[in-house]
DOFIZA-997471 format. One record per residue: residue in one letter; residue number from 1; x, y, z of N, C-alpha, C, CB in turn. Coordinates in steps of 0.001 Angstrom, whole numbers, plus 524288, in hexadecimal, padded with zeros to 5 digits. Glycine has a CB too. Example, Ala and Ser with C-alpha at 12.3 -4.5 7.8 and 13.67 -1.06 7.14 Angstrom:
NODE/a/1/83386/7E9C6/81E78/8300C/7EE6C/81E78/83390/7F31C/81E78/82C2C/7EE87/82356
NODE/s/2/83232/7F736/81BA8/83566/7FBDC/81BE4/83264/8001E/81EBE/83704/7FDAA/8165D
***
This chain:
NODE/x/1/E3A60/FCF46/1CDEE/E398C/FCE23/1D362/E3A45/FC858/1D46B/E3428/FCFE9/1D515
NODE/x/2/E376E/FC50E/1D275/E3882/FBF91/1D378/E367C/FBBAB/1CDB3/E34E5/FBDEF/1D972
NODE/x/3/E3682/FB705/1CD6D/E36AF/FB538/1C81E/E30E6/FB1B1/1C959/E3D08/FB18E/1C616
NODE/x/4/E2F92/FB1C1/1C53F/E28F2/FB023/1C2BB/E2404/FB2E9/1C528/E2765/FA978/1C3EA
NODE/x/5/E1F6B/FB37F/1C513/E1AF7/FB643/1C459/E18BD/FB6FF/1CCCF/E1610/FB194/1BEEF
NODE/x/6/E1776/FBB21/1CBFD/E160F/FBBD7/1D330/E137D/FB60C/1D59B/E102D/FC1A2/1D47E
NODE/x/7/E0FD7/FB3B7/1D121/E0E17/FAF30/1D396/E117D/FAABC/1D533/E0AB8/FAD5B/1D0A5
NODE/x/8/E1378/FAAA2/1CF08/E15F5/FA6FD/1D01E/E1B2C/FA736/1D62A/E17E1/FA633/1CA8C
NODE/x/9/E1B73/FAB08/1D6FE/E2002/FAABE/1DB58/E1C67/FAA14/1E039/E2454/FB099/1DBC9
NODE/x/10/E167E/FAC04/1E183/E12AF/FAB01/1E459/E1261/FA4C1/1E4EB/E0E21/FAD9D/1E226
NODE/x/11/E113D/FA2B4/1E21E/E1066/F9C0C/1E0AC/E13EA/F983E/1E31D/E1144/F9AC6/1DA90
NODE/x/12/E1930/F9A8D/1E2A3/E1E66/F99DD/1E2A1/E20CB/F9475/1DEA4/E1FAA/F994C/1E8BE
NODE/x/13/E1E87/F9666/1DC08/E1E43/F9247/1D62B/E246B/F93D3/1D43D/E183F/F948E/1D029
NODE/x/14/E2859/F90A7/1D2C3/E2D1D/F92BB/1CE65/E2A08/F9091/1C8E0/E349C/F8F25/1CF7B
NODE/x/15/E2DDC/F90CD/1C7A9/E2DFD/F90C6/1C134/E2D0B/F8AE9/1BF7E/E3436/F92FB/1BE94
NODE/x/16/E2CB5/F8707/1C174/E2B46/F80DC/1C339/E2745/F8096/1C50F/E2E3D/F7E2B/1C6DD
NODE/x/17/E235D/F8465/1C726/E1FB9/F8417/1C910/E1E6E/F7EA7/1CD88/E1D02/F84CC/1C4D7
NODE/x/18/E2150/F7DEA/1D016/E2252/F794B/1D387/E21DE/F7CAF/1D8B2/E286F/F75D8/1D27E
NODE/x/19/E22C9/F83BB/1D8CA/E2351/F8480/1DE67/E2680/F8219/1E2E4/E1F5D/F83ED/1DFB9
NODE/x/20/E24C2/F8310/1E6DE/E2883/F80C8/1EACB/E27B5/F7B0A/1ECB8/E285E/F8424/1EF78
NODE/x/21/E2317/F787C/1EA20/E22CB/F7211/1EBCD/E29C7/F6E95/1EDD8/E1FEE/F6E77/1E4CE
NODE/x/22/E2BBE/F6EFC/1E95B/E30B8/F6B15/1E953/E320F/F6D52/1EEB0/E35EE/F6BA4/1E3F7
NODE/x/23/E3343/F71D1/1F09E/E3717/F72A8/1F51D/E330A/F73CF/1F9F5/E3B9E/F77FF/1F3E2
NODE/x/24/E2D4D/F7306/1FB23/E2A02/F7296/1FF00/E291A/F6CD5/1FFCB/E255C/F7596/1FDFF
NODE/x/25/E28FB/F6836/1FB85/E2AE9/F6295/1FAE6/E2E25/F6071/1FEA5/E2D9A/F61EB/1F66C
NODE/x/26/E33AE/F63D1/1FD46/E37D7/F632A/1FF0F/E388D/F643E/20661/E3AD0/F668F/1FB61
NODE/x/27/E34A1/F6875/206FA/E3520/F69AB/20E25/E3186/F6733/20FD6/E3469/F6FAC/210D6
NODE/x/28/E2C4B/F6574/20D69/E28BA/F6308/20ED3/E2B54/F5B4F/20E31/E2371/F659F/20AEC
NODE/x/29/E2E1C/F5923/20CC9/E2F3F/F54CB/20C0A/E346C/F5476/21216/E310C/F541C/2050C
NODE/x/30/E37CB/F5AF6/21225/E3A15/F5B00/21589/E3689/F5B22/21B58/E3D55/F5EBC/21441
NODE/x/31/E34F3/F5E72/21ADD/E3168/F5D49/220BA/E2F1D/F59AA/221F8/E2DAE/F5FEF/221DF
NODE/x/32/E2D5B/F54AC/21F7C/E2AAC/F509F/21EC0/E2EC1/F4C47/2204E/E285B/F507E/21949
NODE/x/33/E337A/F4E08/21E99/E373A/F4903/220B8/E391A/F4B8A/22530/E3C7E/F46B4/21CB1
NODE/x/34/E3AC0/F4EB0/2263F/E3C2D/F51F8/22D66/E37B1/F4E8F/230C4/E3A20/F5B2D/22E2D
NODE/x/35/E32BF/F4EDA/22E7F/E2E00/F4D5F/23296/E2F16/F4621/234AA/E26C2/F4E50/22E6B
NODE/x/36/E30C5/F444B/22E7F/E3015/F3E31/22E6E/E345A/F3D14/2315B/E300F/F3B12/228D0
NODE/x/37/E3993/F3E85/22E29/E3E9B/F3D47/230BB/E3E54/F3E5A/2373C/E433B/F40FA/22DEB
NODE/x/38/E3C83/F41BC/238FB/E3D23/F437E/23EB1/E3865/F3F02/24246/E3B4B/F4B4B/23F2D
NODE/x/39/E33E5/F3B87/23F9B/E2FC1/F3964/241B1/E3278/F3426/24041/E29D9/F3B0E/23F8D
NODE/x/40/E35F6/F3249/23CE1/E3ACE/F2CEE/23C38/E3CA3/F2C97/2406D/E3FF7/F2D4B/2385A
NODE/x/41/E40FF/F30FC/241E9/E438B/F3057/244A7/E4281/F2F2E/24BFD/E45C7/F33D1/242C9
NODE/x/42/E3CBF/F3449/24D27/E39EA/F31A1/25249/E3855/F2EA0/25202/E36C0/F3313/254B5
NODE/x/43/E3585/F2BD5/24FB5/E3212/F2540/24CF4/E3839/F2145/24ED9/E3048/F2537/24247
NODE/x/44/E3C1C/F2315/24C59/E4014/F1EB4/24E09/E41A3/F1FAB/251BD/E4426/F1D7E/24B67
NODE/x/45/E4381/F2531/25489/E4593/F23CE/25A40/E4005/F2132/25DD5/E4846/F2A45/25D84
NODE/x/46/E3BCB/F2255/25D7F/E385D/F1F37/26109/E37DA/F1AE5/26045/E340E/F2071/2617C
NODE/x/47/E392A/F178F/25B9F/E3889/F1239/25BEE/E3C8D/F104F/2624B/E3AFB/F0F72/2554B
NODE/x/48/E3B1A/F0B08/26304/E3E9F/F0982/26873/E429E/F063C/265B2/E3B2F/F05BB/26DD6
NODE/x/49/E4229/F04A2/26049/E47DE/F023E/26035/E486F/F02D1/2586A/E4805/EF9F3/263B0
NODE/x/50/E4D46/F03C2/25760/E4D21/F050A/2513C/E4F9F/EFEF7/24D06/E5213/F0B6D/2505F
NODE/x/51/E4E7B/EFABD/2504F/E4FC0/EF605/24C53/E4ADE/EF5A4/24851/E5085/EEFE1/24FBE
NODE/x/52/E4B08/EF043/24620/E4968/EF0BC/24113/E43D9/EF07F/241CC/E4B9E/EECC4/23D5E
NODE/x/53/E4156/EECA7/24639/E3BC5/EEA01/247E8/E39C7/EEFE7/24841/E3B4D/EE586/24E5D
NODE/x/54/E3D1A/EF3E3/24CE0/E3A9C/EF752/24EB7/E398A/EFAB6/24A67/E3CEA/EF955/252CD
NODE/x/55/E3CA6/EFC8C/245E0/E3BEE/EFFB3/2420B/E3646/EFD18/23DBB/E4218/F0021/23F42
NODE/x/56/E3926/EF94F/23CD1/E3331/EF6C2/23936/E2F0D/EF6AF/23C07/E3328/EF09F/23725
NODE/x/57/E2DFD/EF646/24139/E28E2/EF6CD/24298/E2634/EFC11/24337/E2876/EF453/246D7
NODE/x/58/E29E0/EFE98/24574/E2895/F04EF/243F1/E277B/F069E/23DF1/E2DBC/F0888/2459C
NODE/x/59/E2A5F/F0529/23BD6/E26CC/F08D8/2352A/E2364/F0501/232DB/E2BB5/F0ADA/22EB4
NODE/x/60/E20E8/EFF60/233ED/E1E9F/EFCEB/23392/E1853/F004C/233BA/E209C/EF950/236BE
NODE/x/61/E1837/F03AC/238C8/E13B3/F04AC/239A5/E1217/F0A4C/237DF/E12FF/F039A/23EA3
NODE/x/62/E0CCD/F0ABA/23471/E0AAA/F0EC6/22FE8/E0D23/F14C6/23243/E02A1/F0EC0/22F76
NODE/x/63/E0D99/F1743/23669/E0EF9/F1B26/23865/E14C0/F1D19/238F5/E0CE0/F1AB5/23C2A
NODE/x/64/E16EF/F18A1/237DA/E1CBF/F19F5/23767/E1E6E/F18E5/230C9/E2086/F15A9/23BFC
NODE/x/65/E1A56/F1627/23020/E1CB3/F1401/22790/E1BE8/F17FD/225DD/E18D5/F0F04/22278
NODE/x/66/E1745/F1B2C/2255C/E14AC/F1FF6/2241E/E187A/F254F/22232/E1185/F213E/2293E
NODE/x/67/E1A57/F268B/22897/E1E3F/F2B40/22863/E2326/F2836/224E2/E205E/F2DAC/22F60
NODE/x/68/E249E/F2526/225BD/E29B6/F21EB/22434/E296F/F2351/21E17/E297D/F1A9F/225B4
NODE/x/69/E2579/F2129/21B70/E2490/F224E/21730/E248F/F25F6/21532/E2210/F213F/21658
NODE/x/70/E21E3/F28E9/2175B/E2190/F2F72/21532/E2674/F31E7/215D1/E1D56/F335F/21885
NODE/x/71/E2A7A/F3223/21BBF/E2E27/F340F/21B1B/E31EB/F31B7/2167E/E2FC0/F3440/21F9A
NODE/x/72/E329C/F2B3B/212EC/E360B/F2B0F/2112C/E33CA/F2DAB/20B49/E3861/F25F2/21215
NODE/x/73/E2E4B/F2F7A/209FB/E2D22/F312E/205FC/E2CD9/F3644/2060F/E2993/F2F37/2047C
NODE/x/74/E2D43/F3A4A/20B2F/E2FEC/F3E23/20B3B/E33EB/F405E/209E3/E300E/F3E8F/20D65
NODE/x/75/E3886/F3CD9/20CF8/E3ECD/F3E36/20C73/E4038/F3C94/206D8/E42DE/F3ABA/21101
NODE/x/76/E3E6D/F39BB/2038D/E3F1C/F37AF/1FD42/E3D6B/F3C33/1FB85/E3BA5/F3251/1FAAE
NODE/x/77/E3983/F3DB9/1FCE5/E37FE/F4229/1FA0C/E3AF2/F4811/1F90F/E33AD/F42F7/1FC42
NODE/x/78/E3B71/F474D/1FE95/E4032/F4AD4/1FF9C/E4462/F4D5D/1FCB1/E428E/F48C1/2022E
NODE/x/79/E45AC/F480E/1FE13/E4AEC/F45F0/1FB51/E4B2D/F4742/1F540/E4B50/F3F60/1FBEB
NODE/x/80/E4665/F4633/1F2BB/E456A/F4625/1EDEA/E44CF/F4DE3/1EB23/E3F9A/F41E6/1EDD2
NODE/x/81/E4295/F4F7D/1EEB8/E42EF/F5472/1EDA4/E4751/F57F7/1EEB4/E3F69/F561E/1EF83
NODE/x/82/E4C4D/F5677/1F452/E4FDA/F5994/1F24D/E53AF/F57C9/1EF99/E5197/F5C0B/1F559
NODE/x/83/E53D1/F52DF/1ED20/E56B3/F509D/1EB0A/E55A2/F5266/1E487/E5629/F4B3B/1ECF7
NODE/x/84/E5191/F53F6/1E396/E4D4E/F56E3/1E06F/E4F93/F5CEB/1DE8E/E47A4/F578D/1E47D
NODE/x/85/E4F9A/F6001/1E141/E531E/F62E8/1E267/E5939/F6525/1E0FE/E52D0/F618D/1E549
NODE/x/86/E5D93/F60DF/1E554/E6139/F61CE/1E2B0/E619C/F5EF9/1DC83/E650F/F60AA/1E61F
NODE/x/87/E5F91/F5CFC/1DB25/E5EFF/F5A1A/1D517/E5FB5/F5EEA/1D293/E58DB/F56B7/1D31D
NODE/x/88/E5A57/F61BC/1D313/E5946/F65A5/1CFD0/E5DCF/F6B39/1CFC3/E5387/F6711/1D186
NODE/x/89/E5F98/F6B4E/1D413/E6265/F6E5C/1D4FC/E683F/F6DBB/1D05D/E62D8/F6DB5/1DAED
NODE/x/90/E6872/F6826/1D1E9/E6E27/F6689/1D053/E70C2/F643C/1CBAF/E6F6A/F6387/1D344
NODE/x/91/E6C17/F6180/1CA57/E6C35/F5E03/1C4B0/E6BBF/F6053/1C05E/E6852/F5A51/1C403
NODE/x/92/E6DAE/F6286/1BDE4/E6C43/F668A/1B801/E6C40/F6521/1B3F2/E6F23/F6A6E/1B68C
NODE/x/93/E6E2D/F5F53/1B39B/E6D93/F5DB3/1ADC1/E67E1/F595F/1AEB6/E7452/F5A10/1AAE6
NODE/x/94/E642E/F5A54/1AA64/E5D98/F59C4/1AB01/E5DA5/F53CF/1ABC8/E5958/F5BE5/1A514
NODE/x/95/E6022/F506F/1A88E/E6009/F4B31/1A831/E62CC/F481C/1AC28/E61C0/F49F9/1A3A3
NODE/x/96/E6698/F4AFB/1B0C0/E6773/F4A64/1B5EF/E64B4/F4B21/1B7E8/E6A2A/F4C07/1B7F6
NODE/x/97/E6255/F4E93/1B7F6/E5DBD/F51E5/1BBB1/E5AA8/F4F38/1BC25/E5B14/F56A0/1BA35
NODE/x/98/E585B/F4C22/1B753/E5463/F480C/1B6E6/E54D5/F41D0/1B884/E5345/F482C/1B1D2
NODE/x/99/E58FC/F40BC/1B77F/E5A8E/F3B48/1BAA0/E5ACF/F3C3C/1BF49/E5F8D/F38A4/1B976
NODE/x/100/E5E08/F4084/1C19C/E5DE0/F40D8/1C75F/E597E/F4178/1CB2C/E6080/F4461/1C864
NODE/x/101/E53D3/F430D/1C894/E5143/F4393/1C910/E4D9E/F3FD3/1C994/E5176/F45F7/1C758
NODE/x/102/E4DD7/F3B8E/1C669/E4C42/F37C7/1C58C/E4C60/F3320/1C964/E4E0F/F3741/1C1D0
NODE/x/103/E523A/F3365/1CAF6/E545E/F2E9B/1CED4/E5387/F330C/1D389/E5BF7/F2B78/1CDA8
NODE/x/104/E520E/F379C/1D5A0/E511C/F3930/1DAD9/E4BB0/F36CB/1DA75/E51BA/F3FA9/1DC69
NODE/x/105/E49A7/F37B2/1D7EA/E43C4/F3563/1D7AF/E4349/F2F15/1D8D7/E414B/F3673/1D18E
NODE/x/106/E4601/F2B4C/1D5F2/E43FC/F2766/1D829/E4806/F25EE/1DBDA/E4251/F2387/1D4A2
NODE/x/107/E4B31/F27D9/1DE7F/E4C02/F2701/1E3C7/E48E6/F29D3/1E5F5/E50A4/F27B6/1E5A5
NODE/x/108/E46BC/F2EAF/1E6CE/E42F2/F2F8F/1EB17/E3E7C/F2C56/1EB76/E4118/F346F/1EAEB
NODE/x/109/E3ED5/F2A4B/1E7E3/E38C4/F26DF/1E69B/E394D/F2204/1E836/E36C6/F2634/1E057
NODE/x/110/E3D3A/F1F36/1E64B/E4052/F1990/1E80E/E3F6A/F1B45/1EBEB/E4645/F1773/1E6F2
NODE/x/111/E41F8/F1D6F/1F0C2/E463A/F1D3C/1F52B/E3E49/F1D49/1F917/E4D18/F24CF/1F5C1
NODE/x/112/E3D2A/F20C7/1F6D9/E36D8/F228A/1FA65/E3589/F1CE3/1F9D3/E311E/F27D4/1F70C
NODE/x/113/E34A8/F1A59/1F67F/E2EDF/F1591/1F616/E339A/F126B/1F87A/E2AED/F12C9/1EE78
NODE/x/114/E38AD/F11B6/1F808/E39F0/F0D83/1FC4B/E3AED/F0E7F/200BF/E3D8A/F0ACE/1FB80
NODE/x/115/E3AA9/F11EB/201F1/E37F3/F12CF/208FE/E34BF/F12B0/20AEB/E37C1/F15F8/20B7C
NODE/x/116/E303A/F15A4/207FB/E2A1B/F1512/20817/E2A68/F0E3F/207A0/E2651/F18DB/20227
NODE/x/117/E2C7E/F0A26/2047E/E2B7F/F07FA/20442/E2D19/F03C6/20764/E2B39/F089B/2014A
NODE/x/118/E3259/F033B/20874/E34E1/F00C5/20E1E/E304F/F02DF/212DC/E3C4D/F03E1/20FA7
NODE/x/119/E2E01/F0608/2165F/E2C25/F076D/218B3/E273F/F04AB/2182F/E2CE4/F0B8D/21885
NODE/x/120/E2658/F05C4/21426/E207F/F00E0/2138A/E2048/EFC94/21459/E1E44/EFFB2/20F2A
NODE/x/121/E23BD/EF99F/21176/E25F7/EF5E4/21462/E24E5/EF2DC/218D8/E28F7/EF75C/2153B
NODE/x/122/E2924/EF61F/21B8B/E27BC/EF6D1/2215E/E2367/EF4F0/2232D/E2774/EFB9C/222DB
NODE/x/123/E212C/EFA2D/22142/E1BA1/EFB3C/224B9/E1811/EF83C/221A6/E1957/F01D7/22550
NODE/x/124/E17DA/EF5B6/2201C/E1417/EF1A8/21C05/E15FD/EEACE/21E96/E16A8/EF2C6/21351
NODE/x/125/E1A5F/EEADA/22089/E1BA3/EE467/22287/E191F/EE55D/227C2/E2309/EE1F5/22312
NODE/x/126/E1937/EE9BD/22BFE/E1524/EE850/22FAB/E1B03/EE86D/23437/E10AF/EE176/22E1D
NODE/x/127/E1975/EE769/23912/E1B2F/EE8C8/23C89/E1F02/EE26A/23EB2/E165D/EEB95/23FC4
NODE/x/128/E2391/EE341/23E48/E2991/EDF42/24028/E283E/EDD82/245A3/E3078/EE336/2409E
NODE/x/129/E2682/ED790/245B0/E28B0/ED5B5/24B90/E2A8D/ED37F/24D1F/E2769/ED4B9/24E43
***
């Protein structure tokens, strides 16, 4: 009828016992950037002007650094899991698999803390006048 024990297909455990985390990760990191990306983009059309004073003073202040942050440690994340993905899918020799693996990792990791960290920045020098 179907493969491993009634529970286990109850559980929805495979054979990795990881279940469905990686790909509920993956819609939950997606819905999380739909929310941010779509609250970027009204945040910038309401500003009244998009030069540099007007932008730095806007993410300067805790309510706009906040989301900023989180969305760029979202979309890394993201990024990191379906990039995660086709790896696994595609790479078949182990010691590729493993370097490639390696350098998705510290670019998602790089690429996150220097945004998180540019943003701080920002919002840590205080408000341009």
């Amino acid at each position: 009828m179907g493969t491993g024990t009634g529970i286990g297909r109850v559980r929805g455990l495979g054979s990795a016992r990881h279940g469905a985390h990686h790909w509920l990760a993956q819609r939950y990191t997606a819905v999380g950037n739909l929310a941010l990306v779509l609250w970027l983009l009204f945040s910038l059309i309401a500003l009244p002007g998009l030069d540099y004073q007007s932008v730095h003073n806007w993410i300067a202040h805790p309510l706009v650094a906040v989301p900023l942050m989180l969305m760029i440690v979202s979309i890394f994340w993201h990024l990191r899991l379906g990039m995660q993905v086709m790896l696994e899918d595609y790479v078949h020799d182990k010691g590729l698999a493993f370097l490639s693996m390696l350098l998705l990792n510290f670019y998602a990791l790089g690429g996150a803390a220097a945004g998180v960290f540019a943003i701080a920045k920002i919002a840590f020098t205080g408000i341009v006048k």
